[in-house]
C-alpha positions in Angstrom: 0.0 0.0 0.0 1.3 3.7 -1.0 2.6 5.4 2.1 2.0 9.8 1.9 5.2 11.5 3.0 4.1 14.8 4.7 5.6 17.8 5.6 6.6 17.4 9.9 6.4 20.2 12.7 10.3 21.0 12.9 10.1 23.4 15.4 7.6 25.4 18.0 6.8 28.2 15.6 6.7 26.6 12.9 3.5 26.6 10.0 5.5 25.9 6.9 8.3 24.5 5.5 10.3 24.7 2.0 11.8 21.8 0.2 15.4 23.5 0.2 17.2 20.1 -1.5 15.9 16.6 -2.6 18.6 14.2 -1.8 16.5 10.7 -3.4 15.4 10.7 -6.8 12.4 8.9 -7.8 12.6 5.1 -8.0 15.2 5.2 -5.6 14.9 2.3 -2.8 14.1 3.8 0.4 14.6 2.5 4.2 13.3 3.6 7.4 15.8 6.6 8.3 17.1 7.7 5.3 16.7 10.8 5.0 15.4 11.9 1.3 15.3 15.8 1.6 16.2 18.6 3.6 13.5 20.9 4.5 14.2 25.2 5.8 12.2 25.8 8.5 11.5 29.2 10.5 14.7 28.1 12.5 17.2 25.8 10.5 17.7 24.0 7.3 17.0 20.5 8.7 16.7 16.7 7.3 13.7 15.2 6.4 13.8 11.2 7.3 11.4 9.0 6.4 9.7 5.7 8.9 8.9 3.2 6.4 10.9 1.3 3.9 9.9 1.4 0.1 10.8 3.0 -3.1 10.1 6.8 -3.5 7.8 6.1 -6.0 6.5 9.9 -7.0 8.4 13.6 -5.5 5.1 15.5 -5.5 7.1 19.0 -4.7 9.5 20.8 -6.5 12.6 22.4 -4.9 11.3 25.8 -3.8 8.4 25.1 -3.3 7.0 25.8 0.3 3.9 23.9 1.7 2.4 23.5 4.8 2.8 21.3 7.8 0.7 18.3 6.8 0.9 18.7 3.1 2.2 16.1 0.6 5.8 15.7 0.0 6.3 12.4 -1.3 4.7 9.3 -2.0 6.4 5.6 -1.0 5.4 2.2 -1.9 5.7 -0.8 -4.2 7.2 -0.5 -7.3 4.6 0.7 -10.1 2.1 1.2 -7.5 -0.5 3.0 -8.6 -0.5 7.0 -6.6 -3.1 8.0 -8.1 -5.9 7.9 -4.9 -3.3 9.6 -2.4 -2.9 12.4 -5.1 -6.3 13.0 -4.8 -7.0 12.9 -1.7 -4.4 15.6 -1.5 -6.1 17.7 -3.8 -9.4 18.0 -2.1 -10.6 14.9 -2.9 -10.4 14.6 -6.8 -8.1 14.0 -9.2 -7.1 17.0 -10.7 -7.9 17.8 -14.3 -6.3 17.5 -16.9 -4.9 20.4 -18.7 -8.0 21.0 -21.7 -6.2 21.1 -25.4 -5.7 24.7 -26.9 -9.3 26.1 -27.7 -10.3 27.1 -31.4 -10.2 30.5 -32.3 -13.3 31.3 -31.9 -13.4 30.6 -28.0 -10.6 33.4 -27.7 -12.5 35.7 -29.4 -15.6 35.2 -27.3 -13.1 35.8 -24.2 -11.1 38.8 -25.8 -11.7 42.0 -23.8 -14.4 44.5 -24.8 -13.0 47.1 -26.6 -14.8 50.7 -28.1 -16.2 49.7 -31.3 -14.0 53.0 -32.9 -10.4 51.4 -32.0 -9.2 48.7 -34.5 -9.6 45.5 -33.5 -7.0 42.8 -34.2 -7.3 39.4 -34.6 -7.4 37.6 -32.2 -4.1 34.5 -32.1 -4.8 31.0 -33.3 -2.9 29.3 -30.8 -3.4 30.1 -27.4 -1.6 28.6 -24.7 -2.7 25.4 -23.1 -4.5 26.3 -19.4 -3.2 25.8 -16.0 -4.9 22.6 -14.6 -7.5 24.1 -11.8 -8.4 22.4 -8.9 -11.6 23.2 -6.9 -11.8 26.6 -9.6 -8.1 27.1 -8.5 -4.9 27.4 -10.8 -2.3 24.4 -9.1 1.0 27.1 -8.9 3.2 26.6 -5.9 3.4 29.5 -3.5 6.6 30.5 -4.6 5.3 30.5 -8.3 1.9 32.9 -7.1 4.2 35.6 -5.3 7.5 35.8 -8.4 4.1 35.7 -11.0 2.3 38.4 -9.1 5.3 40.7 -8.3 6.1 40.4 -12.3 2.5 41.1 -13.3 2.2 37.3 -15.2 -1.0 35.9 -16.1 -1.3 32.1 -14.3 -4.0 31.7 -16.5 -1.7 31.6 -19.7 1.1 29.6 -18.8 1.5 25.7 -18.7 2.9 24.3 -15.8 5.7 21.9 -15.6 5.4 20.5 -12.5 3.5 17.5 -10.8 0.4 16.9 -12.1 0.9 20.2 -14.1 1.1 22.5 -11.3 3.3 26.0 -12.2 6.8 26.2 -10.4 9.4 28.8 -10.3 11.1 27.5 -13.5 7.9 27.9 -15.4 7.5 31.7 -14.1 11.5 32.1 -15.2 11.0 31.0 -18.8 7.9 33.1 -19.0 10.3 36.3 -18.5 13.0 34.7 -20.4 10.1 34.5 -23.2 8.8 38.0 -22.6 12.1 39.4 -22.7 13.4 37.7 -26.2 12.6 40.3 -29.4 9.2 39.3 -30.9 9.2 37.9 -34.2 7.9 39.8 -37.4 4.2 40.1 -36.9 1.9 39.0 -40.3 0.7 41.7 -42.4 -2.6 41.1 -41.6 -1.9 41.9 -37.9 -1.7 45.5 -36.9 -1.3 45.1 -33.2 -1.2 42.8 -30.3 -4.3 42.1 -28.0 -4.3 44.1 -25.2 -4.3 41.9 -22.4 -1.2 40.4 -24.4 0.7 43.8 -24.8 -0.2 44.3 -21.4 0.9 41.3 -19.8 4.2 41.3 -21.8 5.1 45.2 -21.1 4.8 44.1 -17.4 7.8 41.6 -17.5 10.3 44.3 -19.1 12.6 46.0 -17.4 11.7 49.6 -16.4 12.6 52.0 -18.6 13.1 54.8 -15.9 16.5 52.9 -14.5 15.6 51.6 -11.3 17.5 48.6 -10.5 16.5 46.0 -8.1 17.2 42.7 -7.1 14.3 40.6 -5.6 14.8 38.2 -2.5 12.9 35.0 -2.0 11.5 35.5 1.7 12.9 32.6 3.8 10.9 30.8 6.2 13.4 32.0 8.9 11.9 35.8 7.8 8.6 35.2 7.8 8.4 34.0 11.1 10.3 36.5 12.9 8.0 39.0 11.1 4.9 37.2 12.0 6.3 36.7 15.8 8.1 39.9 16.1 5.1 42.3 14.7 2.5 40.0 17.0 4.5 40.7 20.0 4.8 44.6 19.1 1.1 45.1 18.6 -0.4 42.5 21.2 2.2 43.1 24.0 1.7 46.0 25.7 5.4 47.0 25.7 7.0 49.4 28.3 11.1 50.2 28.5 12.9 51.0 31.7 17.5 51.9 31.0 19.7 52.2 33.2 23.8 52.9 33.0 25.9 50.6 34.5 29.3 51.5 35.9 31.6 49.0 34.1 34.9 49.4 35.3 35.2 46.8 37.9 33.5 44.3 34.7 36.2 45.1 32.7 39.1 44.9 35.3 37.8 41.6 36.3 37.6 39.8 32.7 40.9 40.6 32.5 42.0 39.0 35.7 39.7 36.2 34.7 40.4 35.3 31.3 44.6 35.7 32.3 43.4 32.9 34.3 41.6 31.4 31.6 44.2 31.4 29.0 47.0 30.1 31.8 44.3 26.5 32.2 43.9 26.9 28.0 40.3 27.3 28.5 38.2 29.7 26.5 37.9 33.6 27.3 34.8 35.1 28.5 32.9 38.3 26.8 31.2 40.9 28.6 27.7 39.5 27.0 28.8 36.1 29.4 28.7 38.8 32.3 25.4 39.9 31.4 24.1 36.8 30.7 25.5 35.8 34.3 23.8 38.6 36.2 20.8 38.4 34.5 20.7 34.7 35.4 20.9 35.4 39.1 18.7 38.5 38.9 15.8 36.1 37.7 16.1 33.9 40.0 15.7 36.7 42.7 12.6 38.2 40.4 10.3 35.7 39.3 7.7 37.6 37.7 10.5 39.3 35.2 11.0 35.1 34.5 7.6 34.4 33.7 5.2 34.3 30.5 1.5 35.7 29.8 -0.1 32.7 28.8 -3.5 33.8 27.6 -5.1 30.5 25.9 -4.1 28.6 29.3 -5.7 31.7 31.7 -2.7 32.2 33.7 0.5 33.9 34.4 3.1 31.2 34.2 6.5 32.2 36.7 9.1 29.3 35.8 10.8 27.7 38.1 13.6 27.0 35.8 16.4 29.9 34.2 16.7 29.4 30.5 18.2 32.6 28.7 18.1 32.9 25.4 20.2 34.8 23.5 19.9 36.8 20.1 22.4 35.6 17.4 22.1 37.7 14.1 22.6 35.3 10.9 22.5 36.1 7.2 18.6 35.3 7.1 17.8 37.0 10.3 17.9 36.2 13.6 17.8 33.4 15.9 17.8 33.0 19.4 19.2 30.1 20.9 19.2 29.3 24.4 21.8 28.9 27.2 19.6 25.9 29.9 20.1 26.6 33.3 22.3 29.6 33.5 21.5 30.3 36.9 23.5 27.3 37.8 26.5 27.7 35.6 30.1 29.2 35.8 30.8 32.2 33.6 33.5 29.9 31.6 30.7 27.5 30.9 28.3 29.9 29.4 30.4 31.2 27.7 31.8 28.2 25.7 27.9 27.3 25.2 27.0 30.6 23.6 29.9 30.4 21.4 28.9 26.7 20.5 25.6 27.5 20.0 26.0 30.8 17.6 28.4 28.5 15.8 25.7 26.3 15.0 23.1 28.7 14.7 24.9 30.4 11.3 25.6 26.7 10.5 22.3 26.3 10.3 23.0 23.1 12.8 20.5 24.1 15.9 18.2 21.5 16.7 14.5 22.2 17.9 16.0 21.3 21.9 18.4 24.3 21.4 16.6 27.1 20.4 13.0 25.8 22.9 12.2 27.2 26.2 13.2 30.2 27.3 12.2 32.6 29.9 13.9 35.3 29.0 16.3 37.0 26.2 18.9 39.2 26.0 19.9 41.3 22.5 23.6 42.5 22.4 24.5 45.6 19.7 27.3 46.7 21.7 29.6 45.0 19.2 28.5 47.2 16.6 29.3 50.8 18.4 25.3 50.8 19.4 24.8 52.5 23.0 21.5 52.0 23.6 18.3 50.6 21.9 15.1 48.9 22.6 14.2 45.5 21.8 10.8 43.4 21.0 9.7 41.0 23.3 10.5 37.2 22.2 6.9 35.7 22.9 6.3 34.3 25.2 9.0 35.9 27.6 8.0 38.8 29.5 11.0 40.5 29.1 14.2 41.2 27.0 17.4 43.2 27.9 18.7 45.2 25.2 22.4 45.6 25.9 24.2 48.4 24.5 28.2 49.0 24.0 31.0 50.1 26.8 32.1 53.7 25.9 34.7 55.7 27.3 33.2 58.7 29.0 34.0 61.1 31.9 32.5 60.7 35.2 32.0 62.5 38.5 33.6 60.4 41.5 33.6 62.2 44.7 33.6 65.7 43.4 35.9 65.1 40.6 35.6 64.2 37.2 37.4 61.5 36.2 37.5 58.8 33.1 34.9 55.8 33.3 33.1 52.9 31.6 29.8 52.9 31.2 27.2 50.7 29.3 23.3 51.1 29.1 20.9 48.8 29.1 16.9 48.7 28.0 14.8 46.3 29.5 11.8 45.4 27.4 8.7 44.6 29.6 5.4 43.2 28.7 3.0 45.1 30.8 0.5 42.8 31.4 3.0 40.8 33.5 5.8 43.3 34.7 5.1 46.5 36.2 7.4 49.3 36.5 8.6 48.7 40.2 9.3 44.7 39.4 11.5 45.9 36.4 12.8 48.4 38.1 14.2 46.2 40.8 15.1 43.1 38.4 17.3 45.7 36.4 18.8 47.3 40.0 19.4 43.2 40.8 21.6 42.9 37.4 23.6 46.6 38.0 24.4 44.9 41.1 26.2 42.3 39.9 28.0 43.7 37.1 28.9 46.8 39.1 30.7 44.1 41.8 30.8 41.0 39.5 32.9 38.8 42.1 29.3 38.4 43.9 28.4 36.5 40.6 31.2 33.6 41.6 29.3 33.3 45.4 
């Protein structure tokens, strides 16, 4: 009996997946295990294994192509097993049709647009182009396909696909602006201009004229989540910000001392976001209600007994926040040498679902880049995030007299409907604390 192949739930957030590579072709003897694709989620670019043994009898996606969690990816079974059924039951429960043979001319012209009866009307072409195959009254294109066709102003209408079961993929949108692009040939006598819906459609896939130059991005599934996420948090979190500056010169005399120590026992130096992480480690377990979550659909405010702190890692796609188990509990060296592990694996795109899962709280570190202070958005479903800005050199007033310091801001994010201004207040006095006299962090 065929076996479907659908699309798994790779991580928390995610709703979708695309087929980034397939790594079986079709015909291919499969066992339980192997793993036949690799799939980009919201978080990673991850394998796809299969639980049954067979032969991959029919790769119903293209690569590209996103789909949701659920949907059809590939199709297993006996060899020449008929696929036709799970296909269908795919598709909304029929087979899909069959792409209908080029109408005569005469069906164009009934479906040519209404012009005023004083412009010339030309004829209308013999051959028209062999229709999309619809499903349910709706053209099979892959999503990918939908947004390049709709950004380039392409009809789906008029273009054959060349995918499963006829269904338009990228490649078919590519050769319809390769096709749009090429000169025209030399028109017959007889014809004096091009329909309009033609003309139209093909003056849409031309460069502009006026210059502009552009270069169009395929939104990753790693993007559109942090935009779904990011703006839900904005606009549903009630978001409040509370900084402070930090008096960092006993930090930065002690990670000196410590990472001479460090280097003497060959072990890895610690950064200043390893500090922070630290102290905001211990300061949560002191505030509980800064390490909690608004949990709506459950009715309740949930305060974690556990310190997970997540940290933001920027990648090429975007951003990802894995998350540092436990910190409360471990030495600075050891956070440290996890964060860097973790951010390695992060751009890798090696993080699996148990790294980058349950936090309570995040941190976001610009100071790297010269930023001294900005505000952060909330990583649902934290209640907070600390937005940590860079060290700078300026003068300060000790006992009458001004002399040179270190200072660093920080911004903590709050979600109002968990943390009010007093709690936050007293969770970000908690972390000055212990970066202002960080040997209390080693107690």
């Amino acid at each position: 009996m065929a076996i479907p192949v659908e699309m798994p739930k790779m991580s928390d957030t995610m709703e979708e997946g695309v087929l980034a590579a397939w790594l079986k072709e079709e015909g291919d003897t499969i066992s339980a295990g192997d793993v036949v694709a690799q799939v980009e989620t919201d978080k990673a670019t991850m394998d796809l294994e299969v639980y049954d043994d067979g032969v991959l009898l029919k790769r119903v996606i293209e690569e590209g192509d996103s789909i949701p969690i659920g949907g059809l990816i590939a199709i297993l079974g006996k060899a020449g097993e008929d696929v036709s059924a799970i296909l269908a039951s795919y598709s909304g429960g029929s087979a899909p049709v069959a792409p209908a043979e080029a109408p005569a001319p005469a069906a164009v012209e009934e479906s040519a647009p209404v012009v005023p009866q004083s412009a010339p009307v030309a004829p209308a072409p013999v051959v028209a182009p062999a229709p999309a195959p619809i499903v349910e009254g709706r053209i099979k294109a892959s999503p990918l396909a939908r947004k390049l066709a709709k950004d380039k102003g392409i009809d789906l209408a008029l273009l054959q696909g060349s995918g499963p079961e006829g269904r338009i993929v990228k490649r078919d949108i590519e050769a319809a602006l390769v096709s749009a692009s090429a000169p025209a040939p030399q028109a017959a006598p007889q014809v004096q201009a091009p329909a309009p819906q033609v003309a139209a459609q093909a003056a849409s896939m031309v460069p502009a004229a006026s210059g502009d130059s552009y270069e169009s991005v395929r939104i990753s599934q790693m993007r559109k989540t942090i935009a779904k996420r990011l703006a839900e948090s904005k606009f549903t979190n009630p978001h409040f910000y509370l900084t402070i500056d930090v008096d960092m010169g006993n930090a930065v005399d002690f990670r000196s001392r410590l990472n001479e120590k460090a280097a003497a026992k060959e072990l890895g130096k610690v950064s200043f976001n390893d500090l922070v992480t630290k102290a905001c480690a211990l300061s949560l377990r002191q505030h509980p209600w800064v390490n909690a979550s608004w949990m709506e659909a459950e009715g309740e405010i949930r305060l974690h007994h556990d310190v997970h702190v997540a940290i933001a890692v920027a990648v090429d796609e975007g951003l990802i926040t894995p998350v540092v188990k436990h910190a409360d509990r471990k030495g600075l060296a050891q956070i440290g040498a996890e964060t860097k592990d973790l951010a390695t694996k992060g751009r890798n795109k090696e993080l699996t679902p148990e790294d980058w899962s349950g936090s309570t709280f995040t941190t976001s570190n610009l100071g790297m880049f010269g930023i001294e202070e900005f505000t952060a958005i909330i990583n649902p479903p934290n209640a907070c995030i600390l937005a940590i800005g860079a060290i700078r050199d300026t003068p300060v007033v000790d006992n009458g007299a001004v002399v040179p310091g270190k200072r660093m801001k920080v911004t903590l994010s709050c979600d109002h409907r968990v943390v009010d201004g007093a709690t936050g207040s007293a969770f970000l006095g908690s972390v000055r604390g212990y970066l202002e006299d960080p040997v209390t962090m080693l107690l």
